[in-house]
PLY file of the C-alpha trace (Angstrom):
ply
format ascii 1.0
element vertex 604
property float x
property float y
property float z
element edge 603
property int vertex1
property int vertex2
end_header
-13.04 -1.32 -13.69
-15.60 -0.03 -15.93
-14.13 2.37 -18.82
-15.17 5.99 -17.18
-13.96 8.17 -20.69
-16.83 9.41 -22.06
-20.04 7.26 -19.87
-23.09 9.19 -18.36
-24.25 5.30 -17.66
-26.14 5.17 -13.99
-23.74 4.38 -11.41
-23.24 0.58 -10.69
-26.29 -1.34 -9.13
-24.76 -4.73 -8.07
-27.84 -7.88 -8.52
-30.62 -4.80 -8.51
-29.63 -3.35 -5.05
-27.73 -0.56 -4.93
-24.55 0.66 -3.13
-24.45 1.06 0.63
-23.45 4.53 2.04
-23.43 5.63 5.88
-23.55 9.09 7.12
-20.12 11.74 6.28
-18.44 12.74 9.46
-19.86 15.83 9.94
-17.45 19.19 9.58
-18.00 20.48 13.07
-16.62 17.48 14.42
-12.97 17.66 12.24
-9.70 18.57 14.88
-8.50 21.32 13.47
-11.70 22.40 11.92
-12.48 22.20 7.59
-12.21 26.36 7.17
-15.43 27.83 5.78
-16.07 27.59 1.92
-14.27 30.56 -0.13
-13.07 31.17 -3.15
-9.85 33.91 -2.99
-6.33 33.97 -3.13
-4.26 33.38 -0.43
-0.38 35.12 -0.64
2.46 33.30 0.91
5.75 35.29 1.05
9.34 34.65 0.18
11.61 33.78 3.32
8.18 33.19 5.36
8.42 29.84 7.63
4.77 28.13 7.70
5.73 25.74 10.42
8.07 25.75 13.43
11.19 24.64 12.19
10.17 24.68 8.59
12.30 25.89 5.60
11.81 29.25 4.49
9.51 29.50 1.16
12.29 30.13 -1.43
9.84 32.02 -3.69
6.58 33.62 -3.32
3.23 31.53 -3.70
0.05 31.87 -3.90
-2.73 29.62 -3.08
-6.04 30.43 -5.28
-8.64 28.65 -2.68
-11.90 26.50 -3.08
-11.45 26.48 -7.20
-15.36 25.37 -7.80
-14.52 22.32 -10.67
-18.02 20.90 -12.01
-18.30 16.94 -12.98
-20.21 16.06 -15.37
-23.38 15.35 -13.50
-23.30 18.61 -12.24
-21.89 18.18 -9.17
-19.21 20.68 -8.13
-16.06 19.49 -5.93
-13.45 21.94 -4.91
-9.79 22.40 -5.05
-6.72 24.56 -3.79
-4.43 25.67 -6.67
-0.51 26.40 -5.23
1.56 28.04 -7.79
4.31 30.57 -7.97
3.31 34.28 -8.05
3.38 35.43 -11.65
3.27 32.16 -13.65
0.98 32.70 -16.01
0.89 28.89 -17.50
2.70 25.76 -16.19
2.06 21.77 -15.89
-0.41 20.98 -13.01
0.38 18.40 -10.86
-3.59 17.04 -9.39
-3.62 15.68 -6.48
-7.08 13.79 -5.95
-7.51 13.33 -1.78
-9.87 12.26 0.75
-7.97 13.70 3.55
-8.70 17.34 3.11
-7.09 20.28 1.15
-7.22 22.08 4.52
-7.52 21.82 7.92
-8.23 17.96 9.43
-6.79 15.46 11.86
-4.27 13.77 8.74
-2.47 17.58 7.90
-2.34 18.27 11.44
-1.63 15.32 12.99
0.07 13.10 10.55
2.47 15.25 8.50
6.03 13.86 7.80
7.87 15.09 10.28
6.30 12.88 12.34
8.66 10.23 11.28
11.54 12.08 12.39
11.91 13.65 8.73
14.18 16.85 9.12
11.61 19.81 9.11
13.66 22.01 7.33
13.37 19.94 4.49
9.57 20.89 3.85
8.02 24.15 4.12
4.67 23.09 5.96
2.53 24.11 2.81
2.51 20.05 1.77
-0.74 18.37 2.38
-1.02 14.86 3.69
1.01 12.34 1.56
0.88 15.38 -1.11
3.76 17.00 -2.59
5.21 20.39 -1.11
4.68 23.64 -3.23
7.86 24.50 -1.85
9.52 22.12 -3.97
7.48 21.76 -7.00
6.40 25.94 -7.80
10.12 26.82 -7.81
11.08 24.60 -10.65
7.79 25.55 -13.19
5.00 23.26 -11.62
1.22 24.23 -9.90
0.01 21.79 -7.01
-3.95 21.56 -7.76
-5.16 20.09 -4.15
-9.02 18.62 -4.88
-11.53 17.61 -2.08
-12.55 14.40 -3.72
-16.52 14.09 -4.15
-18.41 14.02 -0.99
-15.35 15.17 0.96
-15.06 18.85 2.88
-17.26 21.09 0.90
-17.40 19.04 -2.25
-20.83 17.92 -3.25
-22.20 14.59 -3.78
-21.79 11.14 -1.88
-17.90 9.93 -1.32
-17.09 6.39 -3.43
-14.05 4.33 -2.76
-12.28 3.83 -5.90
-14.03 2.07 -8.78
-16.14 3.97 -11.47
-17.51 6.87 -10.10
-13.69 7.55 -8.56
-12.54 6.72 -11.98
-14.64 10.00 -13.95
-14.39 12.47 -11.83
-11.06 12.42 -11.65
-11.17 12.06 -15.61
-13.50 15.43 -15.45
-11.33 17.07 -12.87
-7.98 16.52 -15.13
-9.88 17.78 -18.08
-11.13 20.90 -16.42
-7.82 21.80 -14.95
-6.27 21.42 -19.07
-8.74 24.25 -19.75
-7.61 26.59 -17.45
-5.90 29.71 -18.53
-3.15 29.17 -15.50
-2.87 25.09 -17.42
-0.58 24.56 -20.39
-3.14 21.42 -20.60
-0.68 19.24 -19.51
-1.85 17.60 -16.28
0.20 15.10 -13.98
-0.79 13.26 -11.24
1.52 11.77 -7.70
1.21 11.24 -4.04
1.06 8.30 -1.49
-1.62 5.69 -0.62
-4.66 6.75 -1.82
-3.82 9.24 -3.53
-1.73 6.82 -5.27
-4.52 4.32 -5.33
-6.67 7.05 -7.32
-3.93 7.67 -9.93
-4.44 4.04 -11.31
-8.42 4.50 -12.07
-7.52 7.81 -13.24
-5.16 6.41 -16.08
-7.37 3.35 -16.77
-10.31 6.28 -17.81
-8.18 8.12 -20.76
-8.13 11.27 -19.69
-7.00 12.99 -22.90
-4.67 15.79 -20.86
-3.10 13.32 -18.30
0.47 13.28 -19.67
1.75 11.19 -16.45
1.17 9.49 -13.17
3.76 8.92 -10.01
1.54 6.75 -8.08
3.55 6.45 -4.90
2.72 3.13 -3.13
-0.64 2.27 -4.17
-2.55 -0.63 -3.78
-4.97 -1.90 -6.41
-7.35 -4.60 -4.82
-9.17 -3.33 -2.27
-10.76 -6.76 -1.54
-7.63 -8.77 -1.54
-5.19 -6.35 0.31
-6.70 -4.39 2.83
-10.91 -4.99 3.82
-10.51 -8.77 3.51
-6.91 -9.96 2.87
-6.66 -13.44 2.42
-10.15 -14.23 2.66
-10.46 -12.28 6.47
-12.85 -9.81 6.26
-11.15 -6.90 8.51
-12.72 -3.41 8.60
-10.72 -2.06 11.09
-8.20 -0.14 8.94
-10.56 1.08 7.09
-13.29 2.06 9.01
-11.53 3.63 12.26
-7.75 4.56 10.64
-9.12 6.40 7.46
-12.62 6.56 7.41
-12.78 7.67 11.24
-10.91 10.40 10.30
-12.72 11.73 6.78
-15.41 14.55 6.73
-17.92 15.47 4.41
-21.89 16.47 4.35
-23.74 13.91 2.52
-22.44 10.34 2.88
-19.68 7.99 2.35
-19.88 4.50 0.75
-19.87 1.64 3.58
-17.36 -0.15 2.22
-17.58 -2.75 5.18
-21.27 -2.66 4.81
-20.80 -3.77 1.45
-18.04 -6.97 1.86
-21.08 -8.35 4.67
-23.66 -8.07 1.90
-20.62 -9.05 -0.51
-18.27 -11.45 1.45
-17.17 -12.94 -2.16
-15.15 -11.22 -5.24
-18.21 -10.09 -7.48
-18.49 -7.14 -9.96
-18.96 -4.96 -7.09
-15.22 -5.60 -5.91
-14.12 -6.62 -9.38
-15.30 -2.80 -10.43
-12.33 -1.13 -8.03
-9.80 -3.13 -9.98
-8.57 -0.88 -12.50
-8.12 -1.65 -15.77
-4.24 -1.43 -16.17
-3.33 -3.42 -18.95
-4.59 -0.58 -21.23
-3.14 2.04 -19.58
-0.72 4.20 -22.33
-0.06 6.94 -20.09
3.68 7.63 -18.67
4.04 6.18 -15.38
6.79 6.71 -12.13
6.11 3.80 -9.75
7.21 3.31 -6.30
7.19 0.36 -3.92
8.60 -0.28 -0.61
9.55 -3.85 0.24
9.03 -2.81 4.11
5.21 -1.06 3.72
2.40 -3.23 5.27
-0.48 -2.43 2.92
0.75 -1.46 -0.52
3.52 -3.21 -1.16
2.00 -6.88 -3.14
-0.71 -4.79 -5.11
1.92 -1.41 -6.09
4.35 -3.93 -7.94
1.42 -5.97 -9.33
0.37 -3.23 -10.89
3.42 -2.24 -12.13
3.83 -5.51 -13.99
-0.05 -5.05 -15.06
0.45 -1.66 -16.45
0.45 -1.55 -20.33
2.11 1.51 -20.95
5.42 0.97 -22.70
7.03 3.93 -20.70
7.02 2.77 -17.04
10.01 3.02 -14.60
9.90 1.25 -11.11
11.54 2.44 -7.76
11.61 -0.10 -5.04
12.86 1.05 -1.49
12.74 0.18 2.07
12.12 3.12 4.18
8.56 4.53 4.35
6.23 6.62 1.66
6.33 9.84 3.20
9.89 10.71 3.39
10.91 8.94 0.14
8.22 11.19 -1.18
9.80 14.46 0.24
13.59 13.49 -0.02
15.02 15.68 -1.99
16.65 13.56 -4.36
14.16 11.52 -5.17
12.08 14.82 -6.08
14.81 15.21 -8.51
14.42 12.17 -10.11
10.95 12.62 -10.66
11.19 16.20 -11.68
13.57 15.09 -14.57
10.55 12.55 -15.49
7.71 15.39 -15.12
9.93 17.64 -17.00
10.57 15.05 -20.35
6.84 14.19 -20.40
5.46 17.20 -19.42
7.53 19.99 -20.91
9.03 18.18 -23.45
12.37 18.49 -22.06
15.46 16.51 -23.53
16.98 15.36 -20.88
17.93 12.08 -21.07
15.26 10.35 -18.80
14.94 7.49 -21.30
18.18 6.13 -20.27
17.21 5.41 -16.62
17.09 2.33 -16.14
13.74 1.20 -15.73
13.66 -1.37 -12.40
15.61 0.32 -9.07
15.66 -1.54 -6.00
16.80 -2.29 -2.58
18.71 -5.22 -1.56
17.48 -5.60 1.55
19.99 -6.46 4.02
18.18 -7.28 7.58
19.97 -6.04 10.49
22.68 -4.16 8.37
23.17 -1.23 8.84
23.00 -0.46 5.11
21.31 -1.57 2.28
22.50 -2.40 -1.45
20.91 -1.31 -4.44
20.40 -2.37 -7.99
19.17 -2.01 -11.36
17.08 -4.08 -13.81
15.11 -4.14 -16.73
11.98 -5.32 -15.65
9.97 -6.31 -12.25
10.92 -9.33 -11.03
14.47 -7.64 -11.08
16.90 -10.71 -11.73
16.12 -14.30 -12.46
15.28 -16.69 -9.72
15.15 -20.58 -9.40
12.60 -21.61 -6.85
13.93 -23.36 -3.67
11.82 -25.70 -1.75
12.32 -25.47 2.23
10.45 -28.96 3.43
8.75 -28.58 7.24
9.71 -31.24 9.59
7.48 -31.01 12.56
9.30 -34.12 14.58
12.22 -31.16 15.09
10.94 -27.82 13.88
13.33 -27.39 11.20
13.01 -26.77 7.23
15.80 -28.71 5.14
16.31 -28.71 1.52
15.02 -32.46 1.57
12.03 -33.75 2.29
11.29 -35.93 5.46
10.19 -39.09 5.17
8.02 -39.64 8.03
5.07 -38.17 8.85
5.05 -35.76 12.12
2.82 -33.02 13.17
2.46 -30.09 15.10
-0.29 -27.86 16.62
-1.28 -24.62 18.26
-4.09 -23.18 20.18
-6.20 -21.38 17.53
-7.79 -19.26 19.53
-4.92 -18.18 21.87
-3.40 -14.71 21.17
-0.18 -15.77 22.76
3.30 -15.01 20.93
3.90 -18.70 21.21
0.87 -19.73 20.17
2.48 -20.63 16.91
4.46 -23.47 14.58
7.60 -22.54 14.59
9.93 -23.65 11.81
13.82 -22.90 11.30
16.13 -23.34 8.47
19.92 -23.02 9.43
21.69 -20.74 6.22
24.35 -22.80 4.91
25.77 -20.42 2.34
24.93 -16.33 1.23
21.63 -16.33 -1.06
19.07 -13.66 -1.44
14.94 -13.77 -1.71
13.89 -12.03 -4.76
9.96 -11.50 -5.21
7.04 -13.00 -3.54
7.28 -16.41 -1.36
4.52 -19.52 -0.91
3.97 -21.44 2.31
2.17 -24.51 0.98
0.84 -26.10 3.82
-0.99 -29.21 4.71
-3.27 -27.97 7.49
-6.28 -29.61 9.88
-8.72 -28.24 12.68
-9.93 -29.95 15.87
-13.05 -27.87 15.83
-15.32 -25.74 13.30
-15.07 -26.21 9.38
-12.62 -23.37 8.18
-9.57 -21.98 9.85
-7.76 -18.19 9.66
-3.99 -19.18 8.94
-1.30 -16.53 9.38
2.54 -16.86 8.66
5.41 -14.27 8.96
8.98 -14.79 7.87
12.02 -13.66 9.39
15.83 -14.45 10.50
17.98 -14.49 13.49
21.57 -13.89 13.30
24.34 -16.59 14.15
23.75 -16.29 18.07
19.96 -16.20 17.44
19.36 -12.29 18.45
16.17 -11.28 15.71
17.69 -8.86 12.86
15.34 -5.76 12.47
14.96 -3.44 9.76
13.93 0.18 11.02
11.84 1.78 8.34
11.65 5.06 9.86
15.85 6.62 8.86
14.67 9.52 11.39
13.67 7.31 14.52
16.29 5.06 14.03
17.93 5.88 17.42
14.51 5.87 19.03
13.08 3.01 17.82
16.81 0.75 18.35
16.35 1.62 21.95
12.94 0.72 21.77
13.84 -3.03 20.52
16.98 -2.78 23.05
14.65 -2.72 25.73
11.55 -4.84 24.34
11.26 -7.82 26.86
11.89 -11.03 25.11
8.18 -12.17 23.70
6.46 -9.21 23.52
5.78 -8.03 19.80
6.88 -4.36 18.20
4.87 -1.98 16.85
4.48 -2.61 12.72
4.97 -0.06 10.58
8.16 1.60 11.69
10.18 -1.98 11.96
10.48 -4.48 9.33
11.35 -8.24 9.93
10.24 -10.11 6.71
7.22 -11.06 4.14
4.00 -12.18 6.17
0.58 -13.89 4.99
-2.67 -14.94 6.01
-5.72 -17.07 4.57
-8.85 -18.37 5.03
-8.40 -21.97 4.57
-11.99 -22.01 2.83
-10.86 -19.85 -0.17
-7.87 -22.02 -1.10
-9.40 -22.11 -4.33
-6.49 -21.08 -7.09
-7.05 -18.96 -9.98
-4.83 -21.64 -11.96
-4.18 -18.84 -14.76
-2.79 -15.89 -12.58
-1.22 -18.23 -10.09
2.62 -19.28 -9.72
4.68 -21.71 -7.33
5.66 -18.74 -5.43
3.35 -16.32 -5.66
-0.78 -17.71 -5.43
-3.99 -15.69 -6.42
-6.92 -17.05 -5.01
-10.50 -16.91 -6.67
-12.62 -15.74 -3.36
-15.46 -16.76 -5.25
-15.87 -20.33 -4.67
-15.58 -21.44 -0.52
-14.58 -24.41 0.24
-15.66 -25.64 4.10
-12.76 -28.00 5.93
-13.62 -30.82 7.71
-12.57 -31.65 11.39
-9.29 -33.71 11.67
-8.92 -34.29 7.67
-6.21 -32.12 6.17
-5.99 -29.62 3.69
-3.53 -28.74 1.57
-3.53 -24.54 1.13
-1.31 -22.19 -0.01
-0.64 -19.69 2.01
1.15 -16.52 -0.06
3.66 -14.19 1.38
4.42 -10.87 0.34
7.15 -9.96 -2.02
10.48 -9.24 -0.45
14.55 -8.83 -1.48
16.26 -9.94 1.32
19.67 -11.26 1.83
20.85 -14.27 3.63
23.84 -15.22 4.86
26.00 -18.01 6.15
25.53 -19.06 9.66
21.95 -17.36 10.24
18.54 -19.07 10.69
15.19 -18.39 8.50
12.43 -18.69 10.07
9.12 -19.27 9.85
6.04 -19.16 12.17
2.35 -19.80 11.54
-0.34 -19.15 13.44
-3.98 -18.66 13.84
-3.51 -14.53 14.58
-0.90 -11.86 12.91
2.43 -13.53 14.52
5.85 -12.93 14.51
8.24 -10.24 16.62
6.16 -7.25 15.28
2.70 -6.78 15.63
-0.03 -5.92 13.34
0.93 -2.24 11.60
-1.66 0.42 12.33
-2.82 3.74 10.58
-3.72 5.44 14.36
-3.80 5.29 17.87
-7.48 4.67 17.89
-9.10 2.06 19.00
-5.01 0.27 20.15
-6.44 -2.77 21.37
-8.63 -3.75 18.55
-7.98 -7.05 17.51
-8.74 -9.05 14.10
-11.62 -11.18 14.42
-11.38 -15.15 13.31
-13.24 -17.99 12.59
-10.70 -20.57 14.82
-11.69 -22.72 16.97
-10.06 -25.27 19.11
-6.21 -26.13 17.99
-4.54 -26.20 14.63
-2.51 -28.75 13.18
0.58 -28.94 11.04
1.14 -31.83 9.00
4.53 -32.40 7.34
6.52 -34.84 6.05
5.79 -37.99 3.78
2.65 -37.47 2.03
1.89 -34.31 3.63
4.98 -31.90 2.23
4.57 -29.06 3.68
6.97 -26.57 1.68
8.03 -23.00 1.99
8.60 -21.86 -1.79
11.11 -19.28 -1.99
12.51 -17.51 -5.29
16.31 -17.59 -4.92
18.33 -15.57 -7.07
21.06 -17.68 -9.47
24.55 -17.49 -9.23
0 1
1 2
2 3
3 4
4 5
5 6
6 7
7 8
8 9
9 10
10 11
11 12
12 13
13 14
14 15
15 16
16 17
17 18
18 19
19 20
20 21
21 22
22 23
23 24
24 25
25 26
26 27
27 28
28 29
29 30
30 31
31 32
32 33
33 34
34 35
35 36
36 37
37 38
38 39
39 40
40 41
41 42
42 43
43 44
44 45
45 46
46 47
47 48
48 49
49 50
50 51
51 52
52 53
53 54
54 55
55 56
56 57
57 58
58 59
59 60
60 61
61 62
62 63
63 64
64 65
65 66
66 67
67 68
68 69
69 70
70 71
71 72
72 73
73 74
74 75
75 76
76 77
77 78
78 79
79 80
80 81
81 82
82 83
83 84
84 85
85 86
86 87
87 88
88 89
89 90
90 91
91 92
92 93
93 94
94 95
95 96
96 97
97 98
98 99
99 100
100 101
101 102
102 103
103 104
104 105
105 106
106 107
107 108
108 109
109 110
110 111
111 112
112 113
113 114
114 115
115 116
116 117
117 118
118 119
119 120
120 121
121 122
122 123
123 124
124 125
125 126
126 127
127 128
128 129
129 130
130 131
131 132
132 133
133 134
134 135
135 136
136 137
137 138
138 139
139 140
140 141
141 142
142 143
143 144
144 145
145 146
146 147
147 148
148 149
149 150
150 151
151 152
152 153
153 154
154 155
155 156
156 157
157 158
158 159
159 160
160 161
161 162
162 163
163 164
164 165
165 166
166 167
167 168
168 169
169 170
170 171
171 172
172 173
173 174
174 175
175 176
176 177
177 178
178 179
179 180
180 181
181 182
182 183
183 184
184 185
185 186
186 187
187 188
188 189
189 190
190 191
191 192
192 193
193 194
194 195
195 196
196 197
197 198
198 199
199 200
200 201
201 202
202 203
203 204
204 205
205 206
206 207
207 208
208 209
209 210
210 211
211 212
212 213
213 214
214 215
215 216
216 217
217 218
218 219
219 220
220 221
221 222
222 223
223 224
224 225
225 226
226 227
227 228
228 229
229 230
230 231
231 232
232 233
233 234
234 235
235 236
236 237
237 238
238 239
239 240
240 241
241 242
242 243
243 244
244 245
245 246
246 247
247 248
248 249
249 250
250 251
251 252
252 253
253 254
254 255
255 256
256 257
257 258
258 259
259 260
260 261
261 262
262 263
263 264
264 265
265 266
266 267
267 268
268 269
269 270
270 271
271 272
272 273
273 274
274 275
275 276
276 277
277 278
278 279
279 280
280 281
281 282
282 283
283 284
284 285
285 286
286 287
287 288
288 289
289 290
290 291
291 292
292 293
293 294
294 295
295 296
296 297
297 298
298 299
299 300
300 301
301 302
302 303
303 304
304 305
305 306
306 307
307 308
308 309
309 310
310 311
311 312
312 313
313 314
314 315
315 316
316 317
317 318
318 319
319 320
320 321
321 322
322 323
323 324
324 325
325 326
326 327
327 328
328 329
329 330
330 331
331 332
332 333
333 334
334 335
335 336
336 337
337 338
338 339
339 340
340 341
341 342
342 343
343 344
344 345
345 346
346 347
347 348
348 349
349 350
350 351
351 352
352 353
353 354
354 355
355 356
356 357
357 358
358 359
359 360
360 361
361 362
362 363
363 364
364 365
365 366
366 367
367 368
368 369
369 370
370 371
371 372
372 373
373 374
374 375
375 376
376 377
377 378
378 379
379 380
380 381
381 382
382 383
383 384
384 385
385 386
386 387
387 388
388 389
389 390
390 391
391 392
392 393
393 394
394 395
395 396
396 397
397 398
398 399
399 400
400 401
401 402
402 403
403 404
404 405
405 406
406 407
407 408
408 409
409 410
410 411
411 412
412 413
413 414
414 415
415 416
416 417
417 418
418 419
419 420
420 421
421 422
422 423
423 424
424 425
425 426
426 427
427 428
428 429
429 430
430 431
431 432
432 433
433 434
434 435
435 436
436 437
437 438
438 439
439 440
440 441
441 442
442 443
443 444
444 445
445 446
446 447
447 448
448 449
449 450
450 451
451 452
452 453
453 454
454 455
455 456
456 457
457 458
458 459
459 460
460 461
461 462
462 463
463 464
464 465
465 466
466 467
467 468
468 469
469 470
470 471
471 472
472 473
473 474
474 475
475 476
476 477
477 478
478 479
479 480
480 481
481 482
482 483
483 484
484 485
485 486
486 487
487 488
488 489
489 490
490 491
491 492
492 493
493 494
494 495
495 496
496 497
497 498
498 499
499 500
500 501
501 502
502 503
503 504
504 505
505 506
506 507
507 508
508 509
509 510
510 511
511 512
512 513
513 514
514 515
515 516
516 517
517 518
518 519
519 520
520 521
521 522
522 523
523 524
524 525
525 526
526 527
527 528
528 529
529 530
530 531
531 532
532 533
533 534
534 535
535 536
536 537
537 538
538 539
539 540
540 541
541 542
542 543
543 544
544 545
545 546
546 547
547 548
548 549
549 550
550 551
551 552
552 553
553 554
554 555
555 556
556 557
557 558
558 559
559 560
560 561
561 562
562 563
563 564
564 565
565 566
566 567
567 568
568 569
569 570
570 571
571 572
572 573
573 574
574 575
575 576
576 577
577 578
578 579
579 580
580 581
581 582
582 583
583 584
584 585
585 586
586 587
587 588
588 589
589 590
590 591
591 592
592 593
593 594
594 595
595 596
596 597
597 598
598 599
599 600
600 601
601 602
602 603
C-alpha cells in the first residue's frame, strides 16, 4: 500500500482508467433506519439497562453524537464519541466502521448475543464487532465510533481498504489527538474490518496512534476473500457486507473491479498494507476455527515490523472473545502500558498464546511461545494411494488414479483419502496438498480440499465454535442425516483450500513446503488428460491427533467436506460458488505422480 502520511497525490488511477464505484444503498432503505444527522449529546444513566437482558451501565455515559471530523480534502465524515460523564481527558479508542455508528441491519441484527453470548455481559451500547462503552469508560477510556467515508452521513465515495482507507483514518486519528476531551493518545481495536482497517492505519504513521488490537483481520483482499485461490467469488462481499452498507454517494465495486482486474496488479497490490514498517504497538488475535481471517491475521502478524507485538490465537469466534471479560483485561493492561504509561508489567507476557486444538474434546489446551509459528515442526509427508484411498508415510510404487464428477455438487462427489493415526502428534501451522491433477474436459479446473478426522469407530469429531450454542448446535449434528453438510461458521472440522489449477504459478521467494503463495499474475491453461502438478494450500491449524483415529482428506471440484461453505447472512442461502469444471477430475498418485499431503508436525 501506498505510504498515506503526509500525500495530497490524486487517488490511484490503475493503466489510465479509474476506479469503479456503484450506487450507496440508499438510507431510507436501512432496517432499523440511519437516525437523522445531529450533532448533541446524548446522556445514558447509571443502573439504566439498554437492552433486554443487558447489564446495567455501571457508570454514567454520555454519547456526544455526529462529531463532524474533516479529511484533508475537505470532506467531512462523522463520528459518535462514548465517554464517561465528567472526564475531561482520556485515551481514545477509534473505531473506523462501515457498518454504522447507529441504527442498521449489523447493530440490530447481528450483535453478540446472537451467538448465545450471556447478555448480561454487555450493556447493548457496543456497536457491531466494536467494543462496549460499558467496559472501556469505566476504567479511563472514550469509544470514538466513525462512519467511514461514504458511509451513513459521511461525505464522499466509500473505498475498500487501500490508500484512500489508509489517510483518512491517518486524518481521523490526528483530529481526535487534538481534541480537548484527547490526551492525544489514540488506539485503535475491533473485529473484521474494523480490524482489517487498523493495519492500513498503522502502515500510514499516524503520529498519535500509540496502538492497534486488530482483532481477526485479514490483509489480502484478493487472495482471501473476492478471489481465494484464484476463484473469483463476490458473493461474500457483495450480498453479506455490501448488501447490507448505506451511504449517499457511492461505494467502490470491488467485484466490478477483479472482472476488469481478474489478476494481482497495483490495483489489488495497493490494499496490501505495508506491514513490515509498521513501529506502532500491536495486540493481535487469530482464531484457528474463523473461515475468512484466519491465514491473512497471522500473516500479518509475522509481517508486522514493530518490535512490540503480542499474538493471541483461539478457537471460538471474534465476537465473544472480543467481549469476554477476561480477555478485555488483558488488553486493558496493554492499552494501559502504551497508552497511559502504566508500569504494569505487560512486557513480561509472553508474546505467542495459543490453542491446542483438540477436535471433538471437550476442552482445549493452551500454550505459550515466543514467536508465530509457536514450536518447531518437521514436515511429514502423507503419500496418496488412489488403488485404496489411503495416505501412508511411504510412497506407492505404482501408479493408480482416481476421479470425480467436476461438476456434481454431491457430498460424494469427491477423492477421498484416509490416513490411520498410529501414534499422538499434533499439526502446527499451515498444511500443502501437492497434487498431481488432470481434466477430461475444458483447460483449467477449480480444486477444493478440506481436512478433517474421525475418531476410532469412524463417527466425524466436531469442534463447536460458538461456547454459547454448544447444546444447540450438538443436537443439531446429533440429528444431521449422514451426508448432508453443516452449516460453517459455528462448527469447525479442520484446515480447507481451494485453487485454480491455472494460477499454480509459485512465488518461489514467499513460498514454503507447507505453506504456498501463488503469483496470480501469470495463468497457466491445463491441457485435457495431461497432468498437472499444483499445490493446493490449506489453512493454518493446531490440531491434535491421536492414536487409533483416521485423517482425512477429501478433494473436490466444490467447497467439500462435513460442513458447508461459512456464510455472513441468510441472504441469498442457496447461492452457490461458480466454477470453471467441466466433465470429471482426476487424481493421479503414486510412482511418478506423488501426490503428497505436507503437514508440519511438531518434534518430540
Amino acid at each position: 500500500m501506498t505510504d498515506t502520511t503526509n500525500s495530497n497525490a490524486p487517488l490511484l488511477d490503475i493503466n489510465g482508467s479509474d476506479i469503479l464505484f456503484k450506487p450507496a444503498n440508499p438510507l431510507n432503505q436501512a432496517k432499523p433506519p440511519i437516525p437523522p444527522l445531529e450533532t448533541r449529546t446524548v446522556l445514558y444513566r447509571e443502573g439504566s439497562v439498554n437492552a433486554k437482558g443487558a447489564m446495567k451501565l455501571p457508570i454514567d455515559i454520555e454519547c456526544l453524537e455526529d462529531i463532524p471530523i474533516e479529511m484533508r480534502d475537505g470532506t467531512v465524515i462523522y463520528g459518535d464519541l462514548w465517554r464517561r460523564q465528567g472526564d475531561a481527558r482520556t485515551p481514545v479508542i477509534l473505531v473506523y466502521s462501515p457498518y454504522s455508528k447507529r441504527g442498521g441491519p449489523f447493530n440490530a441484527n447481528y450483535d453478540v448475543t446472537s451467538t448465545g453470548f450471556p447478555k448480561n455481559q454487555v450493556s447493548g451500547l457496543q456497536r457491531f464487532e466494536s467494543p462496549d462503552p460499558a467496559y472501556w469508560c469505566r476504567y479511563g477510556y472514550a469509544i470514538c465510533v466513525v462512519d467511514e467515508r461514504g458511509i451513513g452521513h459521511s461525505g464522499g465515495d466509500m473505498y475498500f481498504m487501500g490508500t484512500q482507507a489508509g489517510r483518512d483514518v491517518h486524518d481521523t486519528i490526528e483530529y481526535i489527538a487534538r481534541q480537548d476531551w484527547c490526551t492525544g493518545k489514540v488506539c485503535m481495536m475491533g473485529n473484521s474490518q474494523l480490524a482489517m482497517i487498523q493495519w492500513a492505519a498503522a502502515a500510514a504513521k499516524p503520529a498519535h496512534l500509540a496502538a492497534i488490537a486488530p482483532w481477526e483481520g485479514l490483509t489480502d483482499e484478493y487472495r482471501e476473500v473476492v478471489c481465494r485461490g484464484g476463484i473469483p467469488n463476490g458473493t461474500f462481499h457483495d450480498i453479506d457486507i455490501v448488501g447490507f452498507l448505506y451511504g449517499q454517494s457511492r461505494f467502490e465495486d470491488v467485484t466490478g473491479m477483479l472482472e476488469q482486474h481478474p489478476l494481482v496488479d497495483d490495483y489489488w497490490t495497493d490494499k496490501i498494507p505495508d506491514l513490515e514498517h509498521v513501529t506502532v504497538p500491536a495486540y493481535v488475535v487469530a482464531s484457528w476455527t474463523h473461515p475468512i481471517h484466519t491465514r491473512s491475521t497471522l500473516s500479518g502478524f509475522k509481517r508486522l515490523g514493530s518490535k512490540d507485538k503480542w499474538l493471541r490465537i483461539h478457537d471460538t469466534h471474534e465476537w465473544g472473545d472480543l467481549d469476554t471479560r477476561e480477555n478485555c483485561d488483558d488488553l486493558r493492561r496493554f492499552f494501559d502500558h502504551y497508552l497511559k504509561g502504566i508500569d504494569n508489567g505487560w512486557e513480561q507476557t509472553p508474546r505467542v498464546r495459543y490453542s491446542r486444538l483438540d477436535v471433538g474434546a471437550k476442552h482445549n489446551l493452551f500454550s505459550t511461545s515466543d514467536d508465530y509459528p509457536c514450536v518447531r515442526t518437521e514436515t511429514m509427508e502423507l503419500h496418496l494411494n488412489a488403488s485404496d484411498g489411503t495416505m501412508n508415510e511411504q510412497q506407492a510404487a505404482l501408479e493408480s488414479s482416481t476421479e470425480y464428477d467436476a461438476v456434481s455438487r454431491d457430498m460424494n462427489a469427491v477423492a477421498r483419502f484416509e490416513y490411520r493415526i498410529p501414534r499422538d502428534m499434533e499439526i502446527h501451522g499451515p498444511l500443502n496438498a501437492r497434487l498431481w491433477m488432470s481434466t477430461d474436459t475444458g483447460d483449467d479446473m477449480d480444486l477444493f480440499a478440506q481436512l478433517y478426522k474421525k475418531d476410532a469407530k469412524g463417527k466425524v469429531l466436531y469442534h463447536v465454535v460458538f461456547p454459547g450454542l454448544e447444546k444447540k448446535l450438538r443436537m443439531m449434528i446429533a440429528l444431521t442425516p449422514k451426508g448432508k453438510q453443516l452449516p460453517g461458521g459455528p462448527i469447525y472440522v479442520g484446515p480447507n483450500g481451494r485453487l485454480r489449477a491455472s494460477h499454480r504459478e509459485l512465488d518461489t521467494k514467499r513460498s514454503t513446503p507447507t505453506e504456498p503463495y501463488m503469483t496470480y499474475t501469470n495463468p497457466q491453461p491445463v491441457t485435457p488428460f495431461v497432468p498437472v502438478q499444483v499445490d493446493l494450500g490449506l489453512w493454518p491449524t493446531d490440531m491434535l491427533l491421536h492414536e487409533g483415529e483416521t485423517l482425512v482428506l477429501e478433494i473436490s471440484g466444490h467447497a467439500c467436506g462435513p460442513v458447508a461453505e461459512a456464510r455472513a447472512s441468510d441472504e441469498a442461502p442457496d447461492a452457490q460458488l461458480p466454477t470453471v469444471n467441466q466433465g470429471r477430475h482426476t487424481v493421479h498418485t503414486g510412482g511418478v505422480y506423488d501426490s503428497v499431503l505436507l503437514m508440519p508436525i511438531v518434534k518430540p
